[in-house]
C-alpha positions in Angstrom: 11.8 -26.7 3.2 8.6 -25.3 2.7 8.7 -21.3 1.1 6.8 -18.6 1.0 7.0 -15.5 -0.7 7.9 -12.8 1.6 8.5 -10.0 -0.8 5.0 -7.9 -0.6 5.1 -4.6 1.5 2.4 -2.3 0.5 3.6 1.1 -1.0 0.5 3.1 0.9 0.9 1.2 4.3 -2.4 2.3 5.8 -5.0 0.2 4.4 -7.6 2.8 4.4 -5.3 4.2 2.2 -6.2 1.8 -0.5 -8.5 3.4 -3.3 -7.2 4.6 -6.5 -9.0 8.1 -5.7 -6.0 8.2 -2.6 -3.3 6.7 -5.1 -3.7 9.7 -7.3 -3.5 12.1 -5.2 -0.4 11.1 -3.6 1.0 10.9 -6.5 -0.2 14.7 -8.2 0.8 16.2 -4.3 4.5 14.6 -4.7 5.1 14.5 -8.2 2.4 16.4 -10.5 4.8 16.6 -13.9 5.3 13.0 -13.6 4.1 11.1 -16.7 0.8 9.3 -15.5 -0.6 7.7 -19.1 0.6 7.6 -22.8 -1.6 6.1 -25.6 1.0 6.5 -28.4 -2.0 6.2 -30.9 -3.4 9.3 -29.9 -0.3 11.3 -29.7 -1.3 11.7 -25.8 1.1 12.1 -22.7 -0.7 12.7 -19.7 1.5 14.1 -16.2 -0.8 12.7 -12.8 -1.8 16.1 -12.0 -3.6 16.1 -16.0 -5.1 12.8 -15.2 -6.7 13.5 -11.7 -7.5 17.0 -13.6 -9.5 15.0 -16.0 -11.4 12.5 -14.3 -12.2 15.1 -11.5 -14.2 17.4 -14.2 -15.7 13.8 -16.1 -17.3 13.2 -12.4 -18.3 16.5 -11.6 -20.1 16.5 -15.2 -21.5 13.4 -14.3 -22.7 14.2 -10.5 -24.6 17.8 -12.7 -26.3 15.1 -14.9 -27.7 13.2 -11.5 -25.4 10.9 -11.3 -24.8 9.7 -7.9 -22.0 8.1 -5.5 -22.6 4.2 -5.6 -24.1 4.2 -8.7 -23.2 2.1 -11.5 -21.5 3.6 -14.5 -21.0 1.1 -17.6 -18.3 1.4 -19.9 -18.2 -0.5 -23.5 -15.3 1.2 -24.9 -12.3 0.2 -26.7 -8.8 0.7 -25.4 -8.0 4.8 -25.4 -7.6 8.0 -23.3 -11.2 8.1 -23.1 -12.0 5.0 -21.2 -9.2 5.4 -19.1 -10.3 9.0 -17.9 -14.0 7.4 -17.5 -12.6 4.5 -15.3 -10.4 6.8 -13.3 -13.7 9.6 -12.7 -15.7 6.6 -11.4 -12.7 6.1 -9.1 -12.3 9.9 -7.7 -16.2 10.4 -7.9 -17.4 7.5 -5.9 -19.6 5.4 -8.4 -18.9 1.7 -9.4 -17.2 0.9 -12.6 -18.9 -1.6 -14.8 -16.3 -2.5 -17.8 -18.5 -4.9 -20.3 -16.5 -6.8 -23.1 -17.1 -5.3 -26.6 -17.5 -8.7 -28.6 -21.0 -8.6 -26.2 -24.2 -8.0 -28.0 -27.6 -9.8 -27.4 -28.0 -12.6 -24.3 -24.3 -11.7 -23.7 -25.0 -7.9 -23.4 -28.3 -8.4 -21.9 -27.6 -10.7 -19.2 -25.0 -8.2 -17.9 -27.4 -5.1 -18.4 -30.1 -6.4 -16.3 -27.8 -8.3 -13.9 -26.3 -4.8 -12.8 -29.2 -2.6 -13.4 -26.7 0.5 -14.5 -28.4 4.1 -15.4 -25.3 5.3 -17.1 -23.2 4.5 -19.5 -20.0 5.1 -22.1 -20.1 3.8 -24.9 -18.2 3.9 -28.5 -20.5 5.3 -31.0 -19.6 1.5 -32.7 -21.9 -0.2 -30.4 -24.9 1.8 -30.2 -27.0 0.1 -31.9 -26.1 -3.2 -29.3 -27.9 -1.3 -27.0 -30.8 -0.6 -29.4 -31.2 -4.0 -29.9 -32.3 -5.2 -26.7 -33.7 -1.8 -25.7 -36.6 -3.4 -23.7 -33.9 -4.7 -21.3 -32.2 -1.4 -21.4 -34.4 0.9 -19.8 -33.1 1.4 -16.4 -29.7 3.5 -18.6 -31.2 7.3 -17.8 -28.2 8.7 -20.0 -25.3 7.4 -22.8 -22.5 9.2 -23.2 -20.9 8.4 -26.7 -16.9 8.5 -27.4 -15.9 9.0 -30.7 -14.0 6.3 -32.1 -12.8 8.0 -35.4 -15.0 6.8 -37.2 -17.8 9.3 -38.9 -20.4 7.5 -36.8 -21.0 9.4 -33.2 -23.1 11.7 -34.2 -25.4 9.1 -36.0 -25.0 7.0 -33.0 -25.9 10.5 -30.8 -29.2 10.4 -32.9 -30.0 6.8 -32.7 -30.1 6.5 -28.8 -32.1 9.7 -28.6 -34.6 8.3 -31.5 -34.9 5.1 -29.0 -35.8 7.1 -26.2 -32.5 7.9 -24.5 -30.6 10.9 -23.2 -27.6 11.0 -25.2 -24.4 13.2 -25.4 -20.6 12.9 -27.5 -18.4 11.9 -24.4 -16.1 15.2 -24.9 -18.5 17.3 -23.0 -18.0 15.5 -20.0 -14.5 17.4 -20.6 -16.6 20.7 -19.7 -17.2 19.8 -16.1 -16.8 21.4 -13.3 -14.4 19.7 -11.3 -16.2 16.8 -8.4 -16.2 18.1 -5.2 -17.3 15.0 -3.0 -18.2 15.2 0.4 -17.1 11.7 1.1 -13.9 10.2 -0.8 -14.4 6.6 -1.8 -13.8 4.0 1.2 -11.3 1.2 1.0 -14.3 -1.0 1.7 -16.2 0.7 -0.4 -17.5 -1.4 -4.1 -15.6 0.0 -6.5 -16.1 -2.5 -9.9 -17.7 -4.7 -11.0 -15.9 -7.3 -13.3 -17.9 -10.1 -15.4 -16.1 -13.4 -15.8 -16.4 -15.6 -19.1 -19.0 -17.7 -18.2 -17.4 -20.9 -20.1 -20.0 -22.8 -18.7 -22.8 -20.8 -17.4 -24.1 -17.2 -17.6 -21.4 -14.7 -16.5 -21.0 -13.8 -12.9 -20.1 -9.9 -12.1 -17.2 -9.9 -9.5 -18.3 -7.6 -6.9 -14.6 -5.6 -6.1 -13.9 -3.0 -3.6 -11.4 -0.7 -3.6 -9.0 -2.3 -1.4 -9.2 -5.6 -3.7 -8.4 -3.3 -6.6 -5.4 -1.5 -4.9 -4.6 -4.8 -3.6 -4.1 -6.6 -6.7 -2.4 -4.1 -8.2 -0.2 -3.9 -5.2 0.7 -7.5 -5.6 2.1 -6.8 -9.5 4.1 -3.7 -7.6 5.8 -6.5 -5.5 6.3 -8.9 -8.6 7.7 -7.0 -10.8 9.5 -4.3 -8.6 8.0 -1.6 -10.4 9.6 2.1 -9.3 8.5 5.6 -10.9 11.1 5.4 -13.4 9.6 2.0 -14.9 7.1 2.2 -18.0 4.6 -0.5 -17.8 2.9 -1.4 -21.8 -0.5 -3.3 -21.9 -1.8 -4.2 -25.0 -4.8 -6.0 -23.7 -8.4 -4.6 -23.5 -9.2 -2.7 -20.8 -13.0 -4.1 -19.9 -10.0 -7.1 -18.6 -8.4 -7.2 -15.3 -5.7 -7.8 -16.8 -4.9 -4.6 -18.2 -6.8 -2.4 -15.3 -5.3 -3.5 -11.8 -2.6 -5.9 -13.3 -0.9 -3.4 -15.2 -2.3 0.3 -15.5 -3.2 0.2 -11.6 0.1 -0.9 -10.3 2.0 0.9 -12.6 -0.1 4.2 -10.6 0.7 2.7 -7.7 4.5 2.8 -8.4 4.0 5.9 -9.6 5.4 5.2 -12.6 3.8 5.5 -16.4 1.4 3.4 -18.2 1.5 3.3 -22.0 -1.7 1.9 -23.4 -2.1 0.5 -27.0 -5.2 -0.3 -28.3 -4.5 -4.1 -29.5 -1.7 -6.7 -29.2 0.1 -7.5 -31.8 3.0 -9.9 -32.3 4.5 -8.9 -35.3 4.7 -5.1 -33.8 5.2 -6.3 -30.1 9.1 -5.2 -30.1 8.1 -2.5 -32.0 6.0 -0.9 -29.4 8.2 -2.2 -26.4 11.5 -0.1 -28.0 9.3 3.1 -29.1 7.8 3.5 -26.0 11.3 3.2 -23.8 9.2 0.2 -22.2 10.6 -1.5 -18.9 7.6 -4.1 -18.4 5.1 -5.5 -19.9 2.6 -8.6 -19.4 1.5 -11.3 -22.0 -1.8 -13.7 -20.8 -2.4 -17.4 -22.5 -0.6 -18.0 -26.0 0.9 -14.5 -26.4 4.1 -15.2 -25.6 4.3 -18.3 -27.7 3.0 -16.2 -30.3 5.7 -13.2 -30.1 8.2 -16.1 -29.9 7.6 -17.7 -33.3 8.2 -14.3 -35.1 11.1 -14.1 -37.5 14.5 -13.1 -35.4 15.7 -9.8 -36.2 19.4 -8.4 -35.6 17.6 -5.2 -33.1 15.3 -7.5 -31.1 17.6 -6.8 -28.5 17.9 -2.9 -29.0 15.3 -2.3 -26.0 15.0 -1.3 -22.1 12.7 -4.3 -21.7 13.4 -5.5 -18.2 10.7 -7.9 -16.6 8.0 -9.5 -18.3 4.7 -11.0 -16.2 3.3 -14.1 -18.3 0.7 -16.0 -16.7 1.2 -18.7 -17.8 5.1 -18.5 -18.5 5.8 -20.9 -21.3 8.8 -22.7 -19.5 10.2 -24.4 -22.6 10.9 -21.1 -24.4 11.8 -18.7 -21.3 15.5 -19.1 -21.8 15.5 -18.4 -25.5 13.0 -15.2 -25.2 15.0 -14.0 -22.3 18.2 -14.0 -24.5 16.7 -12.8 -27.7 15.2 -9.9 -26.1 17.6 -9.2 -23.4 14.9 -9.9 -20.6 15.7 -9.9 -17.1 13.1 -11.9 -15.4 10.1 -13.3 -16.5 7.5 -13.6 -13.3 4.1 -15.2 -13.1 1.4 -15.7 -10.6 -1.4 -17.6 -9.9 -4.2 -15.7 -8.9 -8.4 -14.8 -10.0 -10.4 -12.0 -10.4 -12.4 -12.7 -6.8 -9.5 -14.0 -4.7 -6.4 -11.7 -5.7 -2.8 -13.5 -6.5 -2.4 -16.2 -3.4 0.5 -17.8 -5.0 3.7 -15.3 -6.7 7.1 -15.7 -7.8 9.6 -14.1 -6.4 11.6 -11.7 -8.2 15.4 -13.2 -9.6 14.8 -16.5 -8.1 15.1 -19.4 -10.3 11.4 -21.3 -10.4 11.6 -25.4 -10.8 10.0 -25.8 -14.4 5.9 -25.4 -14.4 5.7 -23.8 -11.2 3.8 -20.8 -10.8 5.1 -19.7 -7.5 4.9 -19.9 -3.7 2.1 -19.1 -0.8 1.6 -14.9 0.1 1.2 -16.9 3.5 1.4 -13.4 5.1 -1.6 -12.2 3.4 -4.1 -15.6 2.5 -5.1 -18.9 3.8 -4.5 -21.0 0.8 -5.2 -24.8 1.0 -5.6 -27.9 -1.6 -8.4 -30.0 -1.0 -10.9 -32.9 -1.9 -13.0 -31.4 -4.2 -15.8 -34.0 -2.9 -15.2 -33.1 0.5 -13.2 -30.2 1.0 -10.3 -31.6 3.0 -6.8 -31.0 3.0 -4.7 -33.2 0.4 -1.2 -34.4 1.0 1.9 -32.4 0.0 2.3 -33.8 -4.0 -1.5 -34.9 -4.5 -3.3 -33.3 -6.7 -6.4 -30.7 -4.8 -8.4 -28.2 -5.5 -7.3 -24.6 -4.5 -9.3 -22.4 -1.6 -8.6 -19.3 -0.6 -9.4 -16.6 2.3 -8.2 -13.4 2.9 -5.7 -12.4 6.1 -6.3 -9.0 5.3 -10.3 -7.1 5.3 -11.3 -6.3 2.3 -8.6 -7.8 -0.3 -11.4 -10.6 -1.9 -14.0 -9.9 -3.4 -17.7 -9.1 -2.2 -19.1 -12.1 -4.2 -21.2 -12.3 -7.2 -23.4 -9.3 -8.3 -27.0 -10.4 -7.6 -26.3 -13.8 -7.8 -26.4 -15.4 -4.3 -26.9 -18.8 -5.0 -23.6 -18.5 -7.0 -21.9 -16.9 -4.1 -22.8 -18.8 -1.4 -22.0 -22.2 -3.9 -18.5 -21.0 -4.4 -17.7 -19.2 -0.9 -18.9 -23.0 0.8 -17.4 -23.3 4.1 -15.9 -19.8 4.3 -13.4 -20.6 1.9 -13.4 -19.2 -1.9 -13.4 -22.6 -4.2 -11.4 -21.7 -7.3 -12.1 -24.9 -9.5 -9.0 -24.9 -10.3 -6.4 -28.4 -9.5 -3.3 -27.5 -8.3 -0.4 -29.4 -7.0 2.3 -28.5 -4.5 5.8 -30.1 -3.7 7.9 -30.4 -0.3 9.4 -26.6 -0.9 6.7 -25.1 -0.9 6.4 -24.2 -5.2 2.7 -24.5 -6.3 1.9 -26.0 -9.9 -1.2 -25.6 -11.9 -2.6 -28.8 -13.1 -6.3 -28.0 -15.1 -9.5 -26.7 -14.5 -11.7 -29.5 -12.9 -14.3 -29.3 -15.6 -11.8 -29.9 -18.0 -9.3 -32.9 -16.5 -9.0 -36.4 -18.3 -8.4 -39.2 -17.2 -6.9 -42.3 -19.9 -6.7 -45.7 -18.5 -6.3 -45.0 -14.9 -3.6 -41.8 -15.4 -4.9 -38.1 -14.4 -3.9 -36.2 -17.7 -3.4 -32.1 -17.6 -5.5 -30.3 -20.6 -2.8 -27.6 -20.0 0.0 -29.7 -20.2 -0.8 -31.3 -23.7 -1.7 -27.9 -24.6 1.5 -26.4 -23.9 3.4 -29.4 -25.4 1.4 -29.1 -28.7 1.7 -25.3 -28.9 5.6 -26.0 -29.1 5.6 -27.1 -32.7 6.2 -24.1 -34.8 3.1 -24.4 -37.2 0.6 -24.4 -34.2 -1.1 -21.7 -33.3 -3.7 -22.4 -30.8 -4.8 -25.1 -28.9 -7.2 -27.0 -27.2 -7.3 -30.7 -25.9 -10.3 -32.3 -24.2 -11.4 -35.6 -23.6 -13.6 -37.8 -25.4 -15.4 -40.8 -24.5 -13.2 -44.1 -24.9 -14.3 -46.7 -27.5 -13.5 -49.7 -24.6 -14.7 -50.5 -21.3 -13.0 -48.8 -18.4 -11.4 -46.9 -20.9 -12.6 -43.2 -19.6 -11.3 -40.8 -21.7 -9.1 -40.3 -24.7 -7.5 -37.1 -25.8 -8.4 -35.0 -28.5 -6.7 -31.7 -29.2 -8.0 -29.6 -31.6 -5.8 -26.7 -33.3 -5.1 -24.1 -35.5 -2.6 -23.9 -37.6 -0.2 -21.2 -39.5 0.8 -23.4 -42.4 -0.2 -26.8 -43.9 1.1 -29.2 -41.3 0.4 -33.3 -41.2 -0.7 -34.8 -38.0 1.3 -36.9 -37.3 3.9 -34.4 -37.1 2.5 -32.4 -34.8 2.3 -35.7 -32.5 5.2 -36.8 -33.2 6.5 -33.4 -32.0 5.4 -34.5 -28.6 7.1 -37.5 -27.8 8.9 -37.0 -25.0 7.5 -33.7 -24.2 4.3 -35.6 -22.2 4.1 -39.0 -20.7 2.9 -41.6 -23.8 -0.4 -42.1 -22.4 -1.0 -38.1 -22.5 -0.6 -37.3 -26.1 -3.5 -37.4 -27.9 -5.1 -40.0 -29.9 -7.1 -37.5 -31.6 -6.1 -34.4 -33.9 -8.5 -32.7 -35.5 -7.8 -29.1 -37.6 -9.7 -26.1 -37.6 -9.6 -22.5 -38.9 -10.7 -21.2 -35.1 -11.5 -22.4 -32.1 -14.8 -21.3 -30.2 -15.0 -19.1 -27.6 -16.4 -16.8 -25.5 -16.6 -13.0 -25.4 -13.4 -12.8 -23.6 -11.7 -14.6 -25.9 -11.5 -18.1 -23.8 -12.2 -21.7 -25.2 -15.5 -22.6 -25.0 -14.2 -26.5 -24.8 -18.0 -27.2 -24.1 -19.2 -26.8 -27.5 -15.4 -28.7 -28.8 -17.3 -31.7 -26.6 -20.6 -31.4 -28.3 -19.1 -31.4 -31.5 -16.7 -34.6 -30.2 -15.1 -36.8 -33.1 -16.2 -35.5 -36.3 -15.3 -36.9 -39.6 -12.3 -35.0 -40.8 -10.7 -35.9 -37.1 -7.4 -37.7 -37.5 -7.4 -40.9 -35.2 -3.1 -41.8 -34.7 -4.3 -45.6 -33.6 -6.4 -46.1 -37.2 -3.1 -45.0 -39.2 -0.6 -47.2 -37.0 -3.3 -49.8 -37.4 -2.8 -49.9 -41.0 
């Protein structure tokens, strides 16, 4: 029986309904005390009718300075009220948010600079002097306006812009505003952000998002997670990520509910801020889960209102245990990207066959596996790459920010090409495989990075992992698998590999092990397994086949 998921109704059912500018409002004209945003770090507890308050004196502040609808506002902040407020002004005052990654500084920073060609920007008074550094690429930024972080430095930072030729004000005086008054609210259609991907093996490409994506997606985590008003929704993740904007402040907004924001995840603290919060729901993204999982038990890890928890990806071997220790509900996941929206969800409550990341939104996408080579349609249990389109107008994205070539290369036959191999079996239940760029293949078997990955991340002492494959030292040999990791305590190989018989197929677990103190990667914190392949078999990498050999 082939399933899809059926569970999505939109909670503003007019589509031209969908911009965050609309949510808010909604939400202040039916429930103003409502609790909107909490950043326990800050002490701050802001109702929806403070928060629209806010940003609608931020963007009249900013349309006095010249600041116009459509144009682009950057914002290289760290998680706080302050960021949040700036995203939500660009939201109510029409202009396009541009959230940059703070680990960016030089060809990082400057290739999104000149690729968006902003004239404003926040900034924390931490990264001034990034800008000052590639100033001549800079110029098009009219005005910076400068949070302070905290630490002693925004005045200095103040100064230094303006000594580089800048206008330059402390952020707070946006608080002086007088409130927006826009002749035109945002449009559904409308471009509402622009959000850079990692560019793992290429420059980074800014996802052109309108409104109606952003609502969208957020929409989708409503349906996942059956978020109401009375839910509190914790993120811990950084807010220049999707992640944290329309996959869990966003939808919590939608719901109506409240989102607390913390300014960094931490494991050992994780409960801790779940229970002090009165947290409902929460999200982890890659190894987080496996890393709140190997902290010491305690007797009160229970002692919480923690009801559903979206990992992406959810680690299948440990979901029963966490779900016990913590008293979890459900645990839902998703399969979805930053230009495309979630095509493929789990339904809430219903038991998922192990590794699957859920079923076909057939009511809203077109979602197909194909050839890679020639872009037709696999057979049910073959291995394809993933396309999308969109049923509904306006739910994808626009394509790549001045890049063309890029958009037209992945949009090829009016279909969004994710890279991405996925499987899918006779009831419908879609499974992720790997990344194209980074699949193996071992004496004639397809191998799954992922998969080895998430056996070798079960052993207790690993901490991170990544697995690629290396050239074979045979003929017709192809590849052989190396994983590279990092480790919490002194562990030997060959008990880490040991660890995974009978977790993998034999011919998956690797030949190679090699140890490290940290892997590569990119600004956004994901595996640059392109420089692991440069640096191939080194000399301290443990070959399994030389010791049994022996």
């Amino acid at each position: 029986m082939n399933q899809v998921y059926t569970d999505l109704r939109p909670n503003f059912s007019n589509p031209e309904d969908w911009t965050l500018d609309t949510v808010l409002r909604a939400h202040v004209a039916a429930q103003p005390d409502a609790p909107c945003l909490i950043t326990p770090e800050e002490g701050l507890e802001w109702t929806y009718e403070e928060a629209l308050a806010s940003a609608e004196r931020i963007a009249g502040a900013w349309h006095s300075a010249g600041v116009s609808q459509g144009d682009r506002v950057v914002i290289m902040a760290m998680n706080s009220s302050r960021f949040l407020r700036s995203w939500f002004a660009t939201a109510v005052g029409g202009m396009v948010e541009v959230p940059i990654n703070v680990n960016n500084e030089g060809e990082f920073l400057r290739h999104q600079i000149v690729t968006v060609d902003p004239h404003w920007a926040v900034v924390d008074d931490t990264f001034a002097d990034r800008f000052v550094a590639i100033a001549e690429h800079c110029r098009g930024i009219e005005k910076f306006w400068v949070i302070d972080t905290g630490v002693g430095m925004v005045d200095k930072a103040v100064r230094l812009l303006r000594d580089n030729g800048w206008a330059a004000d402390v952020w707070d005086v946006l608080e002086n505003g007088v409130p927006v008054s826009v002749q035109a609210p945002p449009k559904a259609q409308d471009l509402g952000a622009i959000f850079f991907t990692s560019g793992t093996t290429g420059p980074s490409k800014g996802v052109a998002m309108p409104h109606s994506q952003l609502y969208f997606f957020a929409q989708e985590v409503v349906s996942l997670m059956r978020l109401g008003a009375d839910d509190r929704y914790l993120t811990t993740t950084p807010l220049f990520h999707g992640n944290a904007q329309f996959m869990a402040v966003y939808p919590a907004l939608v719901a109506g509910a409240s989102a607390v924001v913390r300014p960094k995840f931490s494991a050992s603290r994780w409960i801790d801020h779940v229970r002090d919060s009165g947290v409902t729901v929460t999200n982890f993204v890659g190894v987080m889960m496996d890393f709140v999982w190997k902290q010491p038990p305690r007797d009160s890890d229970r002692d919480n209102r923690l009801r559903a928890v979206y990992a992406a990806p959810t680690a299948s071997t440990i979901v029963d245990g966490f779900k016990e220790r913590y008293g979890i509900e459900a645990f839902l996941d998703a399969f979805g990207l930053t230009e495309t929206c979630a095509p493929i969800l789990a339904p809430y409550g219903v038991e998922r066959p192990a590794g699957a990341a859920g079923l076909a939104a057939a009511e809203w996408f077109d979602i197909r596996l194909v050839d890679p080579e020639t872009d037709r349609e696999v057979r049910v249990g073959e291995v394809g790459e993933l396309v999308v389109r969109s049923v509904q107008p306006w739910t994808c994205s626009l394509g790549y920010y001045n890049m063309p070539e890029k958009t037209l290369e992945a949009w090829r036959n009016l279909w969004f090409h994710t890279g991405d191999a996925l499987k899918k079996d006779e009831d419908g239940w879609y499974y992720f495989v790997d990344r194209y760029k980074d699949a193996l293949r071992r004496r004639g078997e397809n191998i799954s990075s992922y998969e080895v990955e998430q056996a070798v991340l079960g052993h207790p002492a690993v901490v991170e992992c990544a697995v690629i494959g290396v050239p074979a030292d045979q003929d017709a040999g192809e590849d052989e698998v190396l994983a590279t990791v990092v480790t919490s305590t002194e562990v030997e190989a060959e008990d880490i590999l040991s660890w995974c018989d009978g977790k993998i197929p034999a011919f998956a677990i690797p030949r190679y092990l090699r140890f490290v103190t940290s892997l590569p990667k990119t600004p956004s914190e994901k595996v640059r397994k392109a420089a692991l392949r440069e640096e191939g078999i080194t000399p301290d990498t443990f070959d399994r086949t030389a010791v049994s050999a022996v």
